[in-house]
N, C-alpha and C positions, 0 to 999 in steps of 0.2 A: 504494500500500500504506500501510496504518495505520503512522506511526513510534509504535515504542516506548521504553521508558527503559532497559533494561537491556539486554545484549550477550553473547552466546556463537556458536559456531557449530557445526554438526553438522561437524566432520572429516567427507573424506572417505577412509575407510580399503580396501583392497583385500585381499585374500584370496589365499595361494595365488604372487600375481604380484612381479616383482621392480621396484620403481620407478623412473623412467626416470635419476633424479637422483640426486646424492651423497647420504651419509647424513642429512642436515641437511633432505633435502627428504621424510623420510618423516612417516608419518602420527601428527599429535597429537592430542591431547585437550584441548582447551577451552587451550592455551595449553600444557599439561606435556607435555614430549615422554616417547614413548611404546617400549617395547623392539620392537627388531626382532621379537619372539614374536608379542607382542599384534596383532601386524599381519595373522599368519598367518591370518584368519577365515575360511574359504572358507564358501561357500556348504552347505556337505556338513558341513561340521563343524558349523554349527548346526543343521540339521535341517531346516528350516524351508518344506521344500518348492519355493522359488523356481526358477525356471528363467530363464537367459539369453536373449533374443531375437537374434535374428541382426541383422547391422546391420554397416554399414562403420561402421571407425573413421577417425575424425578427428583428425591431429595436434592438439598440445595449444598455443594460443597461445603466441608469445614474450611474455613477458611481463616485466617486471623489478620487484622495488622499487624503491618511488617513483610507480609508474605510478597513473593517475588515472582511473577509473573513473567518469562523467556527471560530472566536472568536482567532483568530491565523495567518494568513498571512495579514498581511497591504500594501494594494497597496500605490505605492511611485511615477510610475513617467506611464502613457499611453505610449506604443512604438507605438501601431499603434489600429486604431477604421477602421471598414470600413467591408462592407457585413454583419451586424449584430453583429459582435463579435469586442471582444477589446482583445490588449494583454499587461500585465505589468508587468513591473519589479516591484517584491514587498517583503515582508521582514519575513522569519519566524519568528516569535517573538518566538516560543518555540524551537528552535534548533538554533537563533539566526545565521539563513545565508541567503543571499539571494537567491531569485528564482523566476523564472517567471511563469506567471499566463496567462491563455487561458478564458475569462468570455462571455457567451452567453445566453441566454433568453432558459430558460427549454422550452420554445412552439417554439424555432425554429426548422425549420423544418429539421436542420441538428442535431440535439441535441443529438438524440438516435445515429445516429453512431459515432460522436464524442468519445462521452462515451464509444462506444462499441470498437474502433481504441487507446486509450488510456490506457482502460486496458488491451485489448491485447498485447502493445507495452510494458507497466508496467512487462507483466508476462512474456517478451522473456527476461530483464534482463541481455544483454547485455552492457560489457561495451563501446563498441565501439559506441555506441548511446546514446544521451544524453535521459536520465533516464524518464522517466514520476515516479513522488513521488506519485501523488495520483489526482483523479477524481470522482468527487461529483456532484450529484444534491443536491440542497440545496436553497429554500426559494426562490422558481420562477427563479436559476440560476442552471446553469451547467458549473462549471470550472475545468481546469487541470492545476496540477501543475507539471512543468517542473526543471530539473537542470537551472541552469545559472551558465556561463564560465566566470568571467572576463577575465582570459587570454587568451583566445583561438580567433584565426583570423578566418575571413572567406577567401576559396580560393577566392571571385572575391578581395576583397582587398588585397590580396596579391599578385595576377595578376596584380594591376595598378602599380608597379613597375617592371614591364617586365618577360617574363614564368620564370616558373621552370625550375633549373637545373635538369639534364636525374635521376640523385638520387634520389628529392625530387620527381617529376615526379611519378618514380619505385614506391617510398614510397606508396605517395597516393592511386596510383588505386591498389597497390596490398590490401593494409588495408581497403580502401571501397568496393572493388570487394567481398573480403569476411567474410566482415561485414555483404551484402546485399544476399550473398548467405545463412549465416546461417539463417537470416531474414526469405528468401524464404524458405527454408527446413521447418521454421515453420506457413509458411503459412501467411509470412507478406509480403506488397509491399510498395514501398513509393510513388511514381510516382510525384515525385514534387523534387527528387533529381536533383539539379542544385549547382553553385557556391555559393549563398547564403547558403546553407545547408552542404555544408561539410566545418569543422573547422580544425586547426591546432593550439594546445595545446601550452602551452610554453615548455612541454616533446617533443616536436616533435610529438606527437602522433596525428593521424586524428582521429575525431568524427562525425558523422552525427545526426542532426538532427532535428524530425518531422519525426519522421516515422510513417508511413499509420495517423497520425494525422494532418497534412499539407493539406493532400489529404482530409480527410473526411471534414475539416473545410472549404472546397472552393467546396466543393462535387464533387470531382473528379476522376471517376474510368475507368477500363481498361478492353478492354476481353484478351489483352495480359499484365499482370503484367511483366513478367521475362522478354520480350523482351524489355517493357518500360523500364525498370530500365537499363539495360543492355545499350541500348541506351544513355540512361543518364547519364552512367559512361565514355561511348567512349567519349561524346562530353565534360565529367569534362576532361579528358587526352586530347584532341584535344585543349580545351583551354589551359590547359597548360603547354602544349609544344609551343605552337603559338600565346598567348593571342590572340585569336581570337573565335569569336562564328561559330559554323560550320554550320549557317546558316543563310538566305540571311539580316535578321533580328537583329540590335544591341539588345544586352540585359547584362544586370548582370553589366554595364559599358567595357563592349567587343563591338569592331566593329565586323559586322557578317561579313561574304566571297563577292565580287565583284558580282554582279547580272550577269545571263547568263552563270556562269562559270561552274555552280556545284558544287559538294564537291571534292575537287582536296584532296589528302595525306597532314598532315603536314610537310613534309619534300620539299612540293614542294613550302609552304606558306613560309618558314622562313627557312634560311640557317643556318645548324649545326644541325640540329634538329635529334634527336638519331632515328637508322633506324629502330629498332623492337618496340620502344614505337609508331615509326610513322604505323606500320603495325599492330598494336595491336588496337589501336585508330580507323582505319578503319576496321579492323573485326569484331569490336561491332557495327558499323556505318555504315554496310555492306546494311543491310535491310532498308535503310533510301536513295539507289541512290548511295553508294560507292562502292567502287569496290578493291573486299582482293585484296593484294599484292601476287604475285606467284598463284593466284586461291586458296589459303586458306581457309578451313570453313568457314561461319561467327561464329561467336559467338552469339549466342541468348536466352542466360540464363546465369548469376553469375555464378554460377557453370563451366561454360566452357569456361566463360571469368579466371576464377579463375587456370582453367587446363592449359591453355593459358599463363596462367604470368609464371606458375612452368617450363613450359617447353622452357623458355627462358635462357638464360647468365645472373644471376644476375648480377646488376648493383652497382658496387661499387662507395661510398661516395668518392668525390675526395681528393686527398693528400694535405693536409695544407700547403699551398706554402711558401717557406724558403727564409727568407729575410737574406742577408750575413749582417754581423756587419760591421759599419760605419769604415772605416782605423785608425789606430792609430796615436794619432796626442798627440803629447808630450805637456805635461804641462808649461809655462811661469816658474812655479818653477823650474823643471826638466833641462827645458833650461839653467839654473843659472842665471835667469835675474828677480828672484820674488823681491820685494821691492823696483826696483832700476826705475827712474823715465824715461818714454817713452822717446824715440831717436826721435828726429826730425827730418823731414821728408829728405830725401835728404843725410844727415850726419849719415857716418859712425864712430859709436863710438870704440875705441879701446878694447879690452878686457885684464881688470888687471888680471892676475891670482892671487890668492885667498893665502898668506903666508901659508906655513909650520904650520899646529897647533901646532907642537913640539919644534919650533924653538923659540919660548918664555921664559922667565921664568920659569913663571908658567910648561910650558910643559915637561923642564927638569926637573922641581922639581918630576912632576908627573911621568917621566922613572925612574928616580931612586928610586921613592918609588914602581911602580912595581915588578922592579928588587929586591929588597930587599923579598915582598913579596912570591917572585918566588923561592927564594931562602928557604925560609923557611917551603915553603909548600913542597920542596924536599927535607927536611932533614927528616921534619915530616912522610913522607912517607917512606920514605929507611928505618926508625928506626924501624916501623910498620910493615915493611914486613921483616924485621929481626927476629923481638919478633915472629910473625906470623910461619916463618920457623922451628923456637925452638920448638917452640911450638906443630907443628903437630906430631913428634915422640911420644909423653908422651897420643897420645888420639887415641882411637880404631878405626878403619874404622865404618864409619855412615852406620848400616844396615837398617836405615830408608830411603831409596832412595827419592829426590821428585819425585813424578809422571810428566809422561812426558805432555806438555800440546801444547805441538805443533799441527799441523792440524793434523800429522797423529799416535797421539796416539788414545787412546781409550774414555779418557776424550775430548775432541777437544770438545770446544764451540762449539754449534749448533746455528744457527740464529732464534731468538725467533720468534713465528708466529705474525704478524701484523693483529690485526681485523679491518678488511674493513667496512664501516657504509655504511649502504643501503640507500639511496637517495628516493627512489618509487617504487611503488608495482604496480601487475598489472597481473589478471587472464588472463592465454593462454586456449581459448577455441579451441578445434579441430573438434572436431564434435560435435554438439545435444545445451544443453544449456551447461551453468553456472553452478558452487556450486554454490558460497557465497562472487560475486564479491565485496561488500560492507565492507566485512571485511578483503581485503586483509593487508590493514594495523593495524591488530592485530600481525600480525608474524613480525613486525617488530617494535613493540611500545615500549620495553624494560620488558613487563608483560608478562610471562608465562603466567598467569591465563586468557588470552584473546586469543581466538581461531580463524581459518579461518577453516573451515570444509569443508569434500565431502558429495557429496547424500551418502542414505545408498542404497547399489547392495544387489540384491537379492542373486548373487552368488559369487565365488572367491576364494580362494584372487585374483588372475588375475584380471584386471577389464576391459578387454577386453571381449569378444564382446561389450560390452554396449558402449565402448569408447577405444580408443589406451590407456587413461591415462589421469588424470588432473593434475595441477599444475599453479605456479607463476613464473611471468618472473619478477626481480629484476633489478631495475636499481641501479648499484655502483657508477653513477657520471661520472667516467671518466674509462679511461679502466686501466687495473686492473691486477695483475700477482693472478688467485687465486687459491690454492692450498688447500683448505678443506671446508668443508659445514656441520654443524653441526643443526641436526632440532631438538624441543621437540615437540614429540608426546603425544597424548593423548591415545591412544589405544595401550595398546601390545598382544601380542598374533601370531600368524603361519597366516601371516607374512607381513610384511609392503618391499617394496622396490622402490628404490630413484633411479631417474637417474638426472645427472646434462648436461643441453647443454649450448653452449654458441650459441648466436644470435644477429643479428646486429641491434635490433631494441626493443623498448617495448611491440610492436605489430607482431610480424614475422608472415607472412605469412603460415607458416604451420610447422609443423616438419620435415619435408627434409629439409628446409632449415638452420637446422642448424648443427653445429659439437656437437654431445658426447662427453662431456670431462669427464666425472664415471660416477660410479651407486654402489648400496652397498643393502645389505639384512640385515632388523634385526627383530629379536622379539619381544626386548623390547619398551621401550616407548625412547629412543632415534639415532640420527642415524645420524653414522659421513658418511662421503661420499669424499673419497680422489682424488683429479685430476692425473687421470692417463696420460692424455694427456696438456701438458703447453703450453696455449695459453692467450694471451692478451684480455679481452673484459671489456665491459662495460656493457653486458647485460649477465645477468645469468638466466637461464628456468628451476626452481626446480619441477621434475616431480615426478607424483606419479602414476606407474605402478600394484600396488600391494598393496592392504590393507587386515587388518585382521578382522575376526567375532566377536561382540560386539552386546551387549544388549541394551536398550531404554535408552538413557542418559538424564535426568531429565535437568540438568542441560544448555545443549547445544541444548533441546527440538529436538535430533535425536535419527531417531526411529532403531531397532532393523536393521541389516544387516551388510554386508562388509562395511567398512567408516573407516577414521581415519581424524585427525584434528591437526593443524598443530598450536604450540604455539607462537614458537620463534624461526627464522632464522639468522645463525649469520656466516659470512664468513671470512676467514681468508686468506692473501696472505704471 
C-alpha cells in the first residue's frame, strides 16, 4: 500500500450492541472519546437500507498495549472491541505518526471481505476519504490500517451545538455528494454513511470515512448501493439543517421526528431553515415516504444528487459582521487634570490656568536667543544665494538633464511583486481517479527536486477525452490580490498549458463552479501564468489542460506517454 503523511482512523462504532469491554474500550472519534449515545447507530436508525449477512463470529484477538503489529505499528490505546474485531489507535514507529488499526481473527468469517473492501478503498485513493495505508493477513490476524485525524470533528459532535449555518450546510453535502459519486463511478459503496463518518478538518474540508470497510466489518450489504448512500446523504443534510434525525428513532445523539407525523421538510421542523437545502434534503429522502417539493425528481444516485447541488444559487459564506469602535473618550491627561489629586465628591474645584511659559526668565532668555539665531541663519543665507547668482553666468547649461522620476515618466517605480506563501495543498479531482494525491505537498516544500506528477495518457497533448484536466487547489491563508503563478516543470516539449481558477473552497465542487482568472502555453520546463482577471480569493485551482510526450522517467518510476510533473509552485500578488 501507498504510505501516506497524514493519520486518522475510521473508528469502528457498533449500533444497538453492548461492548464486550469496560467503558474506556468504547467507541471514538478520531482520538475524542465519544458518549455512550453516539454509539447507539443501529442500522435502522439510519435508514440506509443495509442488511446483515449471516456469518459465525469470531472471538476478538487478545491483544494488549504495546503489542506490535509486522514489527512496526504498536497498539496504544483499544477504541472499541465488540463482534469479533477490535479497533486502535496505535503508532507507526517507522514513519513515526499515528494511525488507526482494524485487528480480526484470519478464521472470521468476515475476514476475506474485509480485506477485499480495504484494498479496494486503498486503490480508489481519494482524498476526500480517509486513506486505508495498508491490509494484511499476518500470523492468525487480518488488520487495516487507517489515516487518523487528530483535528478533524465528527458532524454528530458538531451538531450538539445547534445545525449548521445554510454555508456550512452547502459545504458538506456538496463535498460528500461527490466524494460518494466518484466512489460509485468506481464501483465503491459505503452504506454505513451517517454523522459518525463524515469529518470536518480544521481546513474546513469534509472527509469521510470507512468506506465499503464499515460495511464489510458489520457484514452489511445492499441490492441498492447508490440509493442507500444517496439516502444517507439527504438524512446527513436533514440533520443539519435541523439537528434532528429524520426518523422516528434517536440516534448519533439527535432526537428523531414526533411518532405518527412522518417525515415532514426541514423547513417545517425549525424556523429559518434555507428553502433549497430544505428541498434538496427531501429529494434524496424522497424514496424513504417524502415527498419532492414542487413534484421534483427524486434523487436516487450521487450523481444526480450531485446535478442537483450544480443546478442551485450557490450559497454564499456570510459577511463578517462589523462591530463600530467604542466613542472617543479623552484621556485624564488630555483633560489637563493628569497628576493632580481626585476632587471630592460634591466640590467643585476651580480651574488655575497654566502661566505663560515665556513669561519667565528663563523664557525670555530663550526669545532672545532665538531671535538672535534667526537672525543669523538669514544672513547666512542671503550671502549664499548671492555667491550662488554670481556664480551661474561663468558655468554652461547642464546637458546632463536628471531623469524624470515622477509617476508619469518612463522610469516611474513599479511596485515590486509580493510572494504569497501557500498554507495547503490539495488534489481537485473531476472525473475518474487521482494522480499523486500524497505528494501534493512536494510543489510547495521549497525543493525543486521533489515532484507531484500526472498518469502518463496514451494521447495528447490535450488530455481530454481521458479527463477535462488535473490539477491542485492551493490554499493562501487568507484571501489574496494574486496576480502571477509561476510553476517548475519537469517535462518540456509541444506542449504543456496552465489555467488558473479561483474557488471558494479546498474542495469545490466541480469546475463550473468557479471563475478563470488565466491560462498560459509553454514548451519549456517552466511556466508563468499572468491574472488576466483581478479578483480576491483565498483558494487558487492550478490546472493542467495540456501536457507534453516524454519517455520512461527512471527517476519519478513514470512510464513513457503524455504526463508532466509539477516541482514548485510559487504565487505572487
Amino acid at each position: 500500500m501507498a504510505e501516506r503523511s497524514t493519520a486518522a482512523v475510521d473508528v469502528a462504532d457498533n449500533s444497538g450492541e453492548q461492548p464486550l469491554t469496560a467503558k474506556a474500550d468504547q467507541s471514538t472519534a478520531d482520538g475524542v472519546a465519544n458518549d455512550p449515545e453516539r454509539d447507539t447507530d443501529s442500522d435502522e436508525a439510519q435508514g440506509s437500507g443495509g442488511t446483515e449477512g449471516p456469518g459465525r463470529k469470531a472471538s476478538a484477538p487478545e491483544l494488549h498495549s504495546g503489542h506490535k503489529l509486522a514489527r512496526r505499528y504498536r497498539l496504544e490505546e483499544c477504541v472499541t472491541r465488540l463482534d469479533g474485531f477490535s479497533s486502535w489507535r496505535a503508532v507507526d514507529e517507522k514513519l513515526r505518526r499515528a494511525v488507526g488499526v482494524h485487528v480480526l481473527p484470519a478464521d472470521h468469517a468476515r475476514a476475506r471481505s474485509v480485506l477485499a473492501a480495504a484494498r479496494s478503498s486503498a486503490l480508489l485513493g481519494d482524498p476526500r476519504f480517509v486513506q486505508v495505508l495498508d491490509a494484511v493477513e499476518e500470523n492468525d490476524l487480518v488488520y487495516v490500517v487507517h489515516e487518523w485525524l487528530p483535528d478533524a470533528t465528527e458532524l454528530s459532535t458538531l451538531l450538539t451545538g445547534g445545525p449548521l449555518e445554510p454555508h456550512d450546510a452547502y459545504q458538506m453535502v456538496s463535498q460528500v455528494a461527490a466524494a460518494m459519486a466518484a466512489a460509485h463511478r468506481e464501483g465503491l459503496a459505503h452504506l454505513r454513511l451517517n454523522p459518525n463518518a463524515v469529518l470536518r478538518t480544521s481546513t474546513g474540508q469534509w472527509r469521510i470515512r470507512g468506506l465499503a470497510v464499515n460495511a464489510a466489518l458489520r457484514g452489511i450489504s445492499s441490492t441498492t448501493p447508490q440509493r442507500a448512500d444517496t439516502e444517507a446523504i439527504g438524512a446527513l443534510l436533514y440533520a443539519a439543517l435541523t439537528q434532528r434525525w429524520p426518523y422516528e428513532n434517536d440516534a448519533y445523539g439527535l432526537a428523531g421526528l414526533p411518532k405518527d407525523i412522518g417525515l415532514i421538510p426541514p423547513d417545517q421542523v425549525r424556523a429559518g431553515v434555507h428553502r433549497g437545502l430544505s428541498e434538496l434534503s427531501m429529494r434524496a429522502l424522497v424514496n424513504d415516504g417524502a415527498t419532492a417539493s414542487r413534484h421534483e425528481a427524486p434523487c436516487t444516485t450521487p450523481e444526480e444528487l450531485v446535478k442537483a447541488i450544480g443546478e442551485m444559487p450557490r450559497i454564499r459564506p456570510p459577511e463578517p459582521a462589523f462591530t463600530a469602535p467604542p466613542d472617543y473618550q479623552r484621556t485624564t491627561y488630555q483633560q489637563g487634570s493628569y497628576g493632580r489629586p481626585a476632587a471630592h465628591a460634591g466640590a467643585t474645584q476651580p480651574i488655575v490656568p497654566p502661566p505663560s511659559p515665556l513669561q519667565s526668565r528663563t523664557g525670555k532668555a530663550l526669545k532672545w536667543a532665538v531671535s538672535a539665531l534667526l537672525i543669523a541663519a538669514l544672513g547666512l543665507g542671503s550671502w549664499q544665494l548671492a555667491d550662488a547668482l554670481m556664480n551661474s553666468g561663468d558655468k554652461p547649461d547642464d546637458t546632463n538633464k536628471s531623469q524624470t522620476t515622477d509617476g508619469g515618466g518612463k522610469n516611474a517605480v513599479k511596485p515590486k511583486p509580493v510572494p504569497i506563501k501557500i498554507q495547503n495543498g490539495q488534489e481537485f479531482v473531476a472525473t475518474g481517479g487521482a494522480q499523486s494525491p500524497g505528494n501534493v505537498p512536494n510543489t510547495y516544500d521549497g525543493d525543486a527536486s521533489t515532484y507531484w506528477k500526472t498518469k502518463s495518457f496514451n494521447e495528447g497533448p490535450p488530455i481530454a477525452p481521458y479527463k477535462p484536466g488535473v490539477g491542485i487547489v492551493y490554499d493562501l491563508g487568507s484571501a489574496k490580490q494574486v496576480s502571477t503563478a509561476t510553476l517548475d516543470l519537469r517535462y518540456g516539449g509541444d506542449h504543456t498549458t496552465v489555467e488558473l481558477y479561483a474557488t471558494d473552497s479546498l474542495t469545490p465542487a466541480s469546475l463550473d463552479s468557479m471563475t478563470k482568472i488565466g491560462s498560459a502555453t509553454t514548451t519549456g520546463t517552466t511556466a508563468t501564468v499572468k491574472v488576466a482577471k483581478q479578483v480576491k480569493t483565498q483558494y487558487v485551482l492550478v490546472w493542467l489542460t495540456a501536457v507534453p510526450n516524454s519517455g520512461y522517467d527512471s527517476t519519478l518510476y513514470s512510464r513513457a506517454g503524455y504526463k508532466q510533473a509539477i516541482g514548485e509552485v510559487k504565487f505572487t500578488g
